[in-house]
C-alpha positions as CSV (number, residue, x, y, z in Angstrom):
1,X,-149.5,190.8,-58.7
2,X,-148.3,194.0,-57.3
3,X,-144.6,193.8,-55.9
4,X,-142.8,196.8,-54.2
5,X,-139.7,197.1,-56.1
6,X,-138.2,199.7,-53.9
7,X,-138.6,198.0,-50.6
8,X,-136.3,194.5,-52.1
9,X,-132.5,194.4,-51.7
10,X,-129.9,194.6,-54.5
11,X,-129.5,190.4,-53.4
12,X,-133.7,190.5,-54.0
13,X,-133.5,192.0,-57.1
14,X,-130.5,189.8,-58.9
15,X,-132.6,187.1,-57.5
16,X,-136.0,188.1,-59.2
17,X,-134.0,189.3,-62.4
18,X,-132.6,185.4,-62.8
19,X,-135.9,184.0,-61.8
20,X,-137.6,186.5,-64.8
21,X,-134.9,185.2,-67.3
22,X,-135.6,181.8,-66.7
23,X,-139.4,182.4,-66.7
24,X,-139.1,184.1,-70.6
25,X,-136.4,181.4,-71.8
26,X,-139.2,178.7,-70.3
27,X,-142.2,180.2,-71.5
28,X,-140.0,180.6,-75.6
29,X,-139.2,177.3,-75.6
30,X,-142.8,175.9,-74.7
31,X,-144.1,178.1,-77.4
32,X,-141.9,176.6,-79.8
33,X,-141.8,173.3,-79.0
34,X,-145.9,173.4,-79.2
35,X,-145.6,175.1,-82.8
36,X,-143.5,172.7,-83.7
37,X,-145.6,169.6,-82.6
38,X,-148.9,171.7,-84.3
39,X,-146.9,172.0,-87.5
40,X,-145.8,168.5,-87.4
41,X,-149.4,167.0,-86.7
42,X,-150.7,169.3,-89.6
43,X,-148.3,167.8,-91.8
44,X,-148.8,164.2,-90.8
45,X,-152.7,165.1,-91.6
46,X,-151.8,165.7,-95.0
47,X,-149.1,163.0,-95.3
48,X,-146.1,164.1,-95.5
49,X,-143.5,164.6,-92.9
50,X,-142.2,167.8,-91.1
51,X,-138.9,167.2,-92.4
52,X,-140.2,166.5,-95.6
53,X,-141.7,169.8,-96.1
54,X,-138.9,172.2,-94.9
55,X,-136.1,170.0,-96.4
56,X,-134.3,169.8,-93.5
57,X,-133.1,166.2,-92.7
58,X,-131.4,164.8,-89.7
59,X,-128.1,165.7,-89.2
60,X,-125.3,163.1,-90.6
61,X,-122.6,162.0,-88.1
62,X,-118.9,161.2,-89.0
63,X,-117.4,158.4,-88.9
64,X,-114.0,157.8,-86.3
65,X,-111.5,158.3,-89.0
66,X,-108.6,155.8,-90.0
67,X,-105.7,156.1,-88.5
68,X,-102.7,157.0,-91.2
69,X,-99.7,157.8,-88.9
70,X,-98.0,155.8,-86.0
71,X,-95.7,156.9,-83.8
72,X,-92.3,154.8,-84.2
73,X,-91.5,154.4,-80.3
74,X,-95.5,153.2,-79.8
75,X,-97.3,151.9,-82.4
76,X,-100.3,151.6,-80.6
77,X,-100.0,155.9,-80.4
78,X,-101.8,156.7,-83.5
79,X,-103.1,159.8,-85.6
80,X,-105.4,160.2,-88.7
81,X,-104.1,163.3,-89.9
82,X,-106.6,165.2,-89.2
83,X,-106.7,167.8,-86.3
84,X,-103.8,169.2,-84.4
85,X,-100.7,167.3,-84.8
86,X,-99.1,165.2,-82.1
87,X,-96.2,166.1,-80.5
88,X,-94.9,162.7,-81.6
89,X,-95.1,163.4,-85.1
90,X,-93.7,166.4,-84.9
91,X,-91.0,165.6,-83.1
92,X,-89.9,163.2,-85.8
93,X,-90.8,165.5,-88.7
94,X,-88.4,168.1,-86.9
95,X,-85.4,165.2,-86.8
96,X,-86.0,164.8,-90.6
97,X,-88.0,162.0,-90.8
98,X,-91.3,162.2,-93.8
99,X,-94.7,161.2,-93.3
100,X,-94.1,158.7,-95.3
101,X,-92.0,157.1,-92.7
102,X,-94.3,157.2,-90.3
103,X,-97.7,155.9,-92.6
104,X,-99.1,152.5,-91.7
């Protein structure tokens, strides 16, 4: 494949730069995905499991956490006490109120 470089536009040549970059990332992640199913049909031949071998396990997922706080106008209007606080509690904090005063 023999391509002029010097006869394309600067438009041409942002195109073909994208269309290169895409091409590597594509042909990287074929060549990893195919090691990885070699690997894990090797390691099923010899009865264990990919994961098994390298330790790594799925990855564990939180639970939604409880709810500890309610705001005193809206009790529906809830917070765990994790994460940024709401404006809500905050608010009353700031008027003097404890969390205490606020806990379900």
């Amino acid at each position: 494949m023999n391509l002029d470089l010097n006869s394309l536009s600067l438009k041409e040549l942002k195109d073909l730069q994208s269309q290169v970059a895409k091409a590597l990332s594509g042909y990287e992640d074929r060549r990893k995905r195919d090691a990885l199913a070699e690997l894990e049909e090797k390691a099923k031949a010899m009865g264990f499991s990919l994961a098994e071998l390298t330790g790594v396990t799925a990855t564990r997922k939180r639970s939604p956490s409880v709810a500890k706080y309610a705001n005193p106008a809206n009790k529906a209007d809830t917070w765990s006490g994790r994460g940024r606080k709401p404006r809500w509690f905050s608010e009353a904090l700031a008027k003097g109120r404890k969390p205490e005063d606020l806990a379900l």
